[in-house]
C-alpha positions as CSV (number, residue, x, y, z in Angstrom):
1,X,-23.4,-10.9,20.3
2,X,-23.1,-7.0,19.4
3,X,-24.1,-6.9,15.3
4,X,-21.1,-6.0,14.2
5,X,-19.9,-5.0,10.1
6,X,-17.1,-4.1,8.5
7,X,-18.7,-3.0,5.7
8,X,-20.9,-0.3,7.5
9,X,-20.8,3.6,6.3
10,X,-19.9,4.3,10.0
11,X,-16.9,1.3,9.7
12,X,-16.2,2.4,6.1
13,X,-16.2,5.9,7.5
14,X,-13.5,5.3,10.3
15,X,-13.1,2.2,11.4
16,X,-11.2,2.2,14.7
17,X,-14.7,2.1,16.8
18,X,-15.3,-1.0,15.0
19,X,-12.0,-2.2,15.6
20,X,-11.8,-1.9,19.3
21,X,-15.2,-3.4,19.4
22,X,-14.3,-6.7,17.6
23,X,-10.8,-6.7,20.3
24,X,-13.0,-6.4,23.1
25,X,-16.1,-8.4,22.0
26,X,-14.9,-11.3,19.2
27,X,-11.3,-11.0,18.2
28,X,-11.9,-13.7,15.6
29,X,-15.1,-13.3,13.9
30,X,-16.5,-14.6,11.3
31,X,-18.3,-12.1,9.1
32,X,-21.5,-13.5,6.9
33,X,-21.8,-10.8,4.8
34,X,-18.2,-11.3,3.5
35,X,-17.4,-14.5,3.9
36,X,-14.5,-14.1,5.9
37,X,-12.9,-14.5,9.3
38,X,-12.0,-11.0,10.7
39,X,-8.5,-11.5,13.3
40,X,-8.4,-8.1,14.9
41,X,-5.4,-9.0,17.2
42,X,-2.1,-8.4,17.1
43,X,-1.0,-12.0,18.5
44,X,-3.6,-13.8,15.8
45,X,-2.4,-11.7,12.7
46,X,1.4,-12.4,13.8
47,X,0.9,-16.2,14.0
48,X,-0.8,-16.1,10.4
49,X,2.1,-14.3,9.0
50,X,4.8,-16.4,10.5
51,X,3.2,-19.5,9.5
52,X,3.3,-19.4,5.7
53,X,3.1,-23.3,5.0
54,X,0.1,-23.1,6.9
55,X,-1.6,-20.3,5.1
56,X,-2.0,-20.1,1.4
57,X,-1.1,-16.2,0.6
58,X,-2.9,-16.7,-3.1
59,X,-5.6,-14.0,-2.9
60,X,-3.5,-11.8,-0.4
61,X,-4.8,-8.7,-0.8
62,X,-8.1,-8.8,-1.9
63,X,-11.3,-10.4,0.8
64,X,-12.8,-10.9,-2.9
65,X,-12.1,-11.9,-6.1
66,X,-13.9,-9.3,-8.1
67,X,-13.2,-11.1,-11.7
68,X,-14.6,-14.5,-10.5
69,X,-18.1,-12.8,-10.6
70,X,-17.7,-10.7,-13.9
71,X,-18.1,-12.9,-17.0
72,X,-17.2,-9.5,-19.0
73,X,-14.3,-9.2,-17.4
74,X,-13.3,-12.6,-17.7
75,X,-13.5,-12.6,-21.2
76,X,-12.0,-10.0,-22.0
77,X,-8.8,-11.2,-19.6
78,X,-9.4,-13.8,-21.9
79,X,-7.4,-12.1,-24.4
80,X,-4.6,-11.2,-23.0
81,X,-1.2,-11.6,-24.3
82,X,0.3,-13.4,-21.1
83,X,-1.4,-16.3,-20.4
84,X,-1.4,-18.8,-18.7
85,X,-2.2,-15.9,-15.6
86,X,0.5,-16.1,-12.7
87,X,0.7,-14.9,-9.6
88,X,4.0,-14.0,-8.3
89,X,5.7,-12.1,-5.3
90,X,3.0,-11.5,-2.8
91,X,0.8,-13.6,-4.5
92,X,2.6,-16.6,-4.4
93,X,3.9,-19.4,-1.5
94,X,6.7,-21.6,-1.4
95,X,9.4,-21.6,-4.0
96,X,7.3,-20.0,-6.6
97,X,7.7,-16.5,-4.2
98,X,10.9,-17.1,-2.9
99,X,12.6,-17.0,-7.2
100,X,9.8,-13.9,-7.5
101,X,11.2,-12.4,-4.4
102,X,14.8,-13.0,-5.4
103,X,14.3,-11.8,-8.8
104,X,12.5,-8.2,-7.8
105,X,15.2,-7.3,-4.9
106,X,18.5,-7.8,-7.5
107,X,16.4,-6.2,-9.8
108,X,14.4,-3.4,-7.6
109,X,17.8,-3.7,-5.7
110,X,15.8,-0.7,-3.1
111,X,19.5,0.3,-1.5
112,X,20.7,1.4,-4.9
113,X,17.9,3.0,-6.1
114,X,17.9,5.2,-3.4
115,X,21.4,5.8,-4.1
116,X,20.7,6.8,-7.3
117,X,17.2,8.9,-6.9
118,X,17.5,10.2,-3.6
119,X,19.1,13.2,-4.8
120,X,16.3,13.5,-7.9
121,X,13.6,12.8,-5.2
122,X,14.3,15.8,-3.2
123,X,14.5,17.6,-6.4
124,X,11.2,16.8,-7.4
125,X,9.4,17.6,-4.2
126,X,11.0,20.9,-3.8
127,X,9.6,21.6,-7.8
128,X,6.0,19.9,-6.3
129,X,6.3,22.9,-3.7
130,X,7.4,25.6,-6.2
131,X,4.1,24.7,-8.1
132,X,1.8,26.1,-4.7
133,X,4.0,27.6,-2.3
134,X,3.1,31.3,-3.6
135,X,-0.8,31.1,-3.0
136,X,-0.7,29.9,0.9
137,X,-2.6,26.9,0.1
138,X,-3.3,23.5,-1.8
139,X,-4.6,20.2,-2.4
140,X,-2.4,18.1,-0.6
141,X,-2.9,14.9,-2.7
142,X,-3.2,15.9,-6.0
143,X,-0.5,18.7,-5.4
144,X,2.2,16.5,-3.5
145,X,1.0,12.9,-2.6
146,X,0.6,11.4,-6.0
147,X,3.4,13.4,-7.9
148,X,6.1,11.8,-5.9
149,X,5.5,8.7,-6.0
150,X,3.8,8.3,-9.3
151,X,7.2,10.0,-10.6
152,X,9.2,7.0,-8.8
153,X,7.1,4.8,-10.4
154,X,7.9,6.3,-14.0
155,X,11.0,6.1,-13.9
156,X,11.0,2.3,-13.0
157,X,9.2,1.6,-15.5
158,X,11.0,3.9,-18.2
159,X,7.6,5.7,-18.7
160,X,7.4,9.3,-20.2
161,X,6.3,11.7,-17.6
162,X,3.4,12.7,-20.0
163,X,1.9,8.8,-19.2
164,X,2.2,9.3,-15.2
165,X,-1.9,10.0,-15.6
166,X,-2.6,7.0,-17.8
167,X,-0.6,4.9,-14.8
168,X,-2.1,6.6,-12.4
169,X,-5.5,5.8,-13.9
170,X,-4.3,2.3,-14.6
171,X,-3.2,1.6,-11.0
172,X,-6.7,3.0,-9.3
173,X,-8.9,1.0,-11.2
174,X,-6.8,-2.2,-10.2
175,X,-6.6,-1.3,-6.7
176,X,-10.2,-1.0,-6.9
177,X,-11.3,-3.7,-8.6
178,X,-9.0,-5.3,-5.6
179,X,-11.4,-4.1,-3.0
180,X,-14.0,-6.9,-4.0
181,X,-16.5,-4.1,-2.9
182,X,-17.2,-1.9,-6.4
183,X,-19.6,-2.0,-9.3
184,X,-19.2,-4.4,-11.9
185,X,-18.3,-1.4,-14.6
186,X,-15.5,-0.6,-12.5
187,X,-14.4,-4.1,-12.5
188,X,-14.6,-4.7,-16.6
189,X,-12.6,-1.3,-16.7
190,X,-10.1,-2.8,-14.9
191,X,-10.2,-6.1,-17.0
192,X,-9.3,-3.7,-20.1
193,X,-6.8,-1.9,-18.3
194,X,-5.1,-4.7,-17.7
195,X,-4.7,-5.8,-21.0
196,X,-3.5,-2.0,-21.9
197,X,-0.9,-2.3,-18.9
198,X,0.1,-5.9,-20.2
199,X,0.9,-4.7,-23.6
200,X,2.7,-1.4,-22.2
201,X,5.1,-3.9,-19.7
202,X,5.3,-6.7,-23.2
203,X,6.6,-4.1,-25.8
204,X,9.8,-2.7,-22.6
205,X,10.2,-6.5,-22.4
206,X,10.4,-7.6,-25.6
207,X,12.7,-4.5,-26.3
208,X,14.9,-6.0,-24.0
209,X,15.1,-9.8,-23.7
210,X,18.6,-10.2,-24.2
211,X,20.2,-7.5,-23.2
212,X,22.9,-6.2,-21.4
213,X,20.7,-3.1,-20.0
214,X,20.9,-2.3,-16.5
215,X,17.6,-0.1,-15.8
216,X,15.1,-2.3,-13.5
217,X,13.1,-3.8,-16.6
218,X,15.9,-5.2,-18.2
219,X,17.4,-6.9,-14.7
220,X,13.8,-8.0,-14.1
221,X,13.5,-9.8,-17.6
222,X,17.0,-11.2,-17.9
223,X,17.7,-12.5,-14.4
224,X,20.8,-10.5,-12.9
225,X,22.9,-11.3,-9.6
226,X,21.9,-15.2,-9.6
227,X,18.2,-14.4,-10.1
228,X,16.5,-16.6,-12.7
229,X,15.2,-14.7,-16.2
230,X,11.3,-14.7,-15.8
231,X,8.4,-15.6,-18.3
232,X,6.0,-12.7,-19.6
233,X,3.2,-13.8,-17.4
234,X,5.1,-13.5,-14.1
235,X,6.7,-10.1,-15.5
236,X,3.6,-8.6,-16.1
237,X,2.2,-10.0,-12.5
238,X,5.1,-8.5,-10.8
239,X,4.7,-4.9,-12.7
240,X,1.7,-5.0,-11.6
241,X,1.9,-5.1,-8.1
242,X,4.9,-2.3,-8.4
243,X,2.7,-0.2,-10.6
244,X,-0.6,-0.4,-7.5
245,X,2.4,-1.1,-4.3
246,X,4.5,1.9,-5.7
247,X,2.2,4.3,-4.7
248,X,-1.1,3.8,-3.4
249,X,0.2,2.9,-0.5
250,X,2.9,6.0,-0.4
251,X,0.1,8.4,-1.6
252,X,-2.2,7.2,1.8
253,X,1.0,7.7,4.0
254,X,2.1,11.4,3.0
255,X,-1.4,12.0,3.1
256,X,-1.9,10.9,6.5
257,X,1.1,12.4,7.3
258,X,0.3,15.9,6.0
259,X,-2.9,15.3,8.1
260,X,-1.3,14.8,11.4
261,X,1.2,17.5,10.8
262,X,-2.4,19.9,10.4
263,X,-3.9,18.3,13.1
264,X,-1.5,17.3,15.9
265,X,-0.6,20.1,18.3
266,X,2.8,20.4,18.4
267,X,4.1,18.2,16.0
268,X,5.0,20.4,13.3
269,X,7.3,22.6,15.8
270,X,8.5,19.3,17.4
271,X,9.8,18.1,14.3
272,X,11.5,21.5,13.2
273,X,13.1,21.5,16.4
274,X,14.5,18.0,16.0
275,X,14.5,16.6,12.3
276,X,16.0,13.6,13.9
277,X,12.7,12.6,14.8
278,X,11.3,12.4,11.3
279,X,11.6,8.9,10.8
280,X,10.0,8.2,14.1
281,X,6.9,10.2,12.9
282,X,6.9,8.1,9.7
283,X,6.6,4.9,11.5
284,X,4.1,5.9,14.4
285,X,1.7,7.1,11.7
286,X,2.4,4.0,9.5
287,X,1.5,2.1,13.0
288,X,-1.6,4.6,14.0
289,X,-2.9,4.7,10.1
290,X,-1.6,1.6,7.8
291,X,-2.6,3.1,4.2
292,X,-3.3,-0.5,3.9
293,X,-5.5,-1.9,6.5
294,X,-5.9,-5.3,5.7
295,X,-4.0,-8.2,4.2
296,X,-5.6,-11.9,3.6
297,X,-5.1,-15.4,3.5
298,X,-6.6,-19.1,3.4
299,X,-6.4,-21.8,5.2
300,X,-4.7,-25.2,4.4
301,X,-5.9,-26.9,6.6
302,X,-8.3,-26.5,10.0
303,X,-6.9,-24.5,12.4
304,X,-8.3,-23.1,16.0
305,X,-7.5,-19.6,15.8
306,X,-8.0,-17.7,19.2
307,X,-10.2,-20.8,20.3
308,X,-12.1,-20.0,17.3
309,X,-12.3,-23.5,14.7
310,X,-11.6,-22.4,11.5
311,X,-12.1,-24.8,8.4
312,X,-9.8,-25.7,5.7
313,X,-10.2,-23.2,2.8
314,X,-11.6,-20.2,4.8
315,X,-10.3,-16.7,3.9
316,X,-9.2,-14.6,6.7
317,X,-8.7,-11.0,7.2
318,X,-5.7,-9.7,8.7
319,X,-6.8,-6.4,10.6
320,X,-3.7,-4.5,10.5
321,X,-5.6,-1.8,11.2
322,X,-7.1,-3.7,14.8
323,X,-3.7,-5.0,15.7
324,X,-1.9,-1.8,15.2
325,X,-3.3,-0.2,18.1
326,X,-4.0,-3.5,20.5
327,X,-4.1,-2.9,23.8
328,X,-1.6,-5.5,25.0
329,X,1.0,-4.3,23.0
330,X,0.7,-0.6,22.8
331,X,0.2,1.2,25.7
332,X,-2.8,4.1,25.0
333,X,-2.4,3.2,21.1
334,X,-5.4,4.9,19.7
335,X,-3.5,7.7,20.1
336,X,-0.5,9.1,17.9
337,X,2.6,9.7,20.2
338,X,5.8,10.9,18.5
339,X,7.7,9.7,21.5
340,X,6.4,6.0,21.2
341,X,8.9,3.5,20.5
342,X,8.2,1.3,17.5
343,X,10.8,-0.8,18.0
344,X,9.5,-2.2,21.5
345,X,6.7,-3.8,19.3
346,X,6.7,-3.8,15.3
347,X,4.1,-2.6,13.6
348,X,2.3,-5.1,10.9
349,X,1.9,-2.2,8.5
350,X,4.3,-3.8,5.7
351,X,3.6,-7.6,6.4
352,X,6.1,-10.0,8.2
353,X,8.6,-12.7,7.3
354,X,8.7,-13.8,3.8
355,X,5.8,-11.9,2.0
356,X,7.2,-8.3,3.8
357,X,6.6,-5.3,1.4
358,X,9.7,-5.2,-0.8
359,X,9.4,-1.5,-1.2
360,X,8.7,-1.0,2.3
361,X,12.7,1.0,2.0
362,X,11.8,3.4,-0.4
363,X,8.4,4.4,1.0
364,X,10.0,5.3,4.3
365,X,12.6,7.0,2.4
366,X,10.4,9.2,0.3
367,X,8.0,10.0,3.4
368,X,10.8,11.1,5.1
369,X,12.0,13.8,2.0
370,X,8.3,14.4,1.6
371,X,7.5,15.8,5.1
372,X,11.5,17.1,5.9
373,X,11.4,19.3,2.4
374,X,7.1,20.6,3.8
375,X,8.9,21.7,7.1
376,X,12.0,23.1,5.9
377,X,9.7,25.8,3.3
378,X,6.2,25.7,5.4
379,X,4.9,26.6,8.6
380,X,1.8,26.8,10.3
381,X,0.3,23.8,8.2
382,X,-3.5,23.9,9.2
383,X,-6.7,22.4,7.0
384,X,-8.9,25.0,5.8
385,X,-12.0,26.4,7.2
386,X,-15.2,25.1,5.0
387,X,-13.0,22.8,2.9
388,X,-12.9,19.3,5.0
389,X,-10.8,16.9,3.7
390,X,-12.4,13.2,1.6
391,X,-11.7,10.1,2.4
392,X,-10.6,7.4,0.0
393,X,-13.6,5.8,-1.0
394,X,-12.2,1.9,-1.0
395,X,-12.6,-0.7,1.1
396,X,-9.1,-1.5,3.5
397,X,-7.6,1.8,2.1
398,X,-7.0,4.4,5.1
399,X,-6.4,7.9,3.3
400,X,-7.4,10.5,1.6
401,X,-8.8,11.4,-2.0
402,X,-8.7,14.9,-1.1
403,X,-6.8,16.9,1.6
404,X,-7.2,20.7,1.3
405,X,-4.2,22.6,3.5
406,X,-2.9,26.5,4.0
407,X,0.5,27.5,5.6
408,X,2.6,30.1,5.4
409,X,5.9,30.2,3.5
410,X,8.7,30.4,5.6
411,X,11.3,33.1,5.3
């Protein structure tokens, strides 16, 4: 058998060759050097999803548990002002996720939100564009990607705008730590972070416990629509997926997107032509690039997974990344075509059945403003000569840390 790793520069580099390798070679693989069994098709990663009493979601989207292995950062979660620890939402199985679940849609409640900020959303992009449009070029992420929906994310949680860096600085180093796959300073930082993000989440709570308020902190902490009130521990958990799900994810797909649009012949005049077929360009590239590649479970038992035997308690990788492009579901699918319908075959992108992305609405929704209000005041969106874009640097994260662009302004 072809020696195959995930963890590779090439793999870490792009890993679609890798991918279509493990398809064709060993769809289910077990992979020594992480521990972990690697399900690269679409049919396996579907049956894992749909089966959640058979597949513990616990450590969901990490292949490591970077803490376990750092006393420092142990002790100093030690201190933290919501414990026991909980895991919640995406985290969680059973009737522990379905109250999470209940409790962050009345309170997230995505349809209203977007009521509410859909006009301020386009407001803010179009103020994102002001910023660069003059000098025929920018840096796509910095620039465009992260304001949006690190602005979102603000106002959820109340935040001055003058703390969107601290969140932002807050959210990387969880999502790295995440990874499993970073030095052990990274991993402490994270640890105090944490503790720093707990008391920032505590004090709104406490502030509100109570209440009558209607902004999404105070229907979190006070239970709204039939939801149950919830604990500080589960609070905190939940805030904390928002605060990393709110926009890392969001920041790799209007980067990708922007990328395309640079890239793909055609597809910037294609969409100018017909704006209709914005949303269909969202959803290919969520389906050709998931910002997230991966997602994980355990087993609860043994299982024989594409006549694989699996044992009870083994982690598996999801490869959303592999099963977004399988062969037997979509036809010439290492390729991005606007024209391909998503609907013949869903894309695993945001998860499936209970544990689906709760924010998955407002991501769309923003990616669709994002790249209608680049097309409506740019043209000719191209990368720049001598200035190549940079990958994101974490494992299971398909984007961009930097992404360099010109254009003209359109008149």
């Amino acid at each position: 058998m072809t020696e195959i790793s995930l963890l590779s520069e090439a793999a870490r580099a792009c890993p679609y060759h890798t991918y279509r390798q493990l398809r064709t070679e060993d769809p289910v693989r077990f992979m020594p050097d992480q521990n972990i069994w690697v399900l690269s098709r679409y049919e396996d990663c579907d049956y894992v999803l749909s089966n959640p009493t058979r597949f513990t979601s616990r450590e969901s989207l990490s292949s490591a548990n970077a803490y376990r292995n750092c006393p420092a950062a142990l002790e100093t979660l030690a201190k933290s002002r919501a414990l026991p620890r909980q895991r919640t939402l995406i985290l969680a199985d059973g009737e522990a996720h379905q109250r999470h679940r209940k409790a962050i849609q009345n309170a997230l409640s995505p349809a209203r939100m977007l009521r509410e900020f859909g006009p301020s959303i386009e407001g803010r992009v179009n103020q994102f564009i002001d910023a660069f449009i003059g000098k025929g070029h920018c840096e796509a992420i910095s620039q465009y990607a992260i304001p949006l929906p690190m602005a979102l994310v603000a106002t959820i949680f109340d935040a001055p705008e003058e703390m969107i860096p601290t969140l932002k600085g807050w959210s990387d180093n969880f999502f790295a730590a995440l990874s499993g796959h970073v030095p052990e300073s990274v991993v402490i930082q994270a640890a105090e972070d944490t503790l720093a993000f707990e008391s920032f989440i505590l004090d709104r709570v406490a502030a509100r416990r109570g209440g009558d308020g209607t902004d999404f902190l105070s229907r979190l902490t006070n239970g709204v629509d039939g939801a149950e009130a919830l604990n500080d521990a589960e609070i905190v958990n939940i805030c904390s997926q928002i605060l990393v799900g709110g926009n890392e994810s969001t920041i790799s797909l209007l980067g990708n997107l922007i990328y395309q649009l640079a890239t793909q012949d055609g597809l910037e005049a294609a969409l100018r032509a017909d704006p209709d077929k914005i949303p269909a360009a969202v959803e290919e590239c969520l389906r050709f690039e998931p910002p997230l590649q991966a997602m994980y479970r355990i087993t609860l038992q043994d299982e024989v997974i594409g006549g694989k035997e699996i044992p009870a308690g083994s982690k598996l990788m999801l490869n959303f990344g592999s099963a977004n492009r399988d062969e037997k579901f979509y036809r010439d699918g290492e390729h991005f075509d606007l024209e391909r319908d998503n609907t013949e075959t869903l894309h695993l992108t945001f998860g499936r059945g209970r544990h689906a992305c709760v924010g998955q609405t407002i991501a769309r929704r923003e990616a669709v403003i994002a790249v209608t209000a680049l097309l409506d005041r740019l043209e000719n969106i191209r990368l720049v000569p001598g200035d190549p874009p940079g990958r994101a640097g974490i494992f299971g994260v398909r984007g961009f840390a930097r992404l360099p662009i010109a254009f003209d302004q359109r008149q």
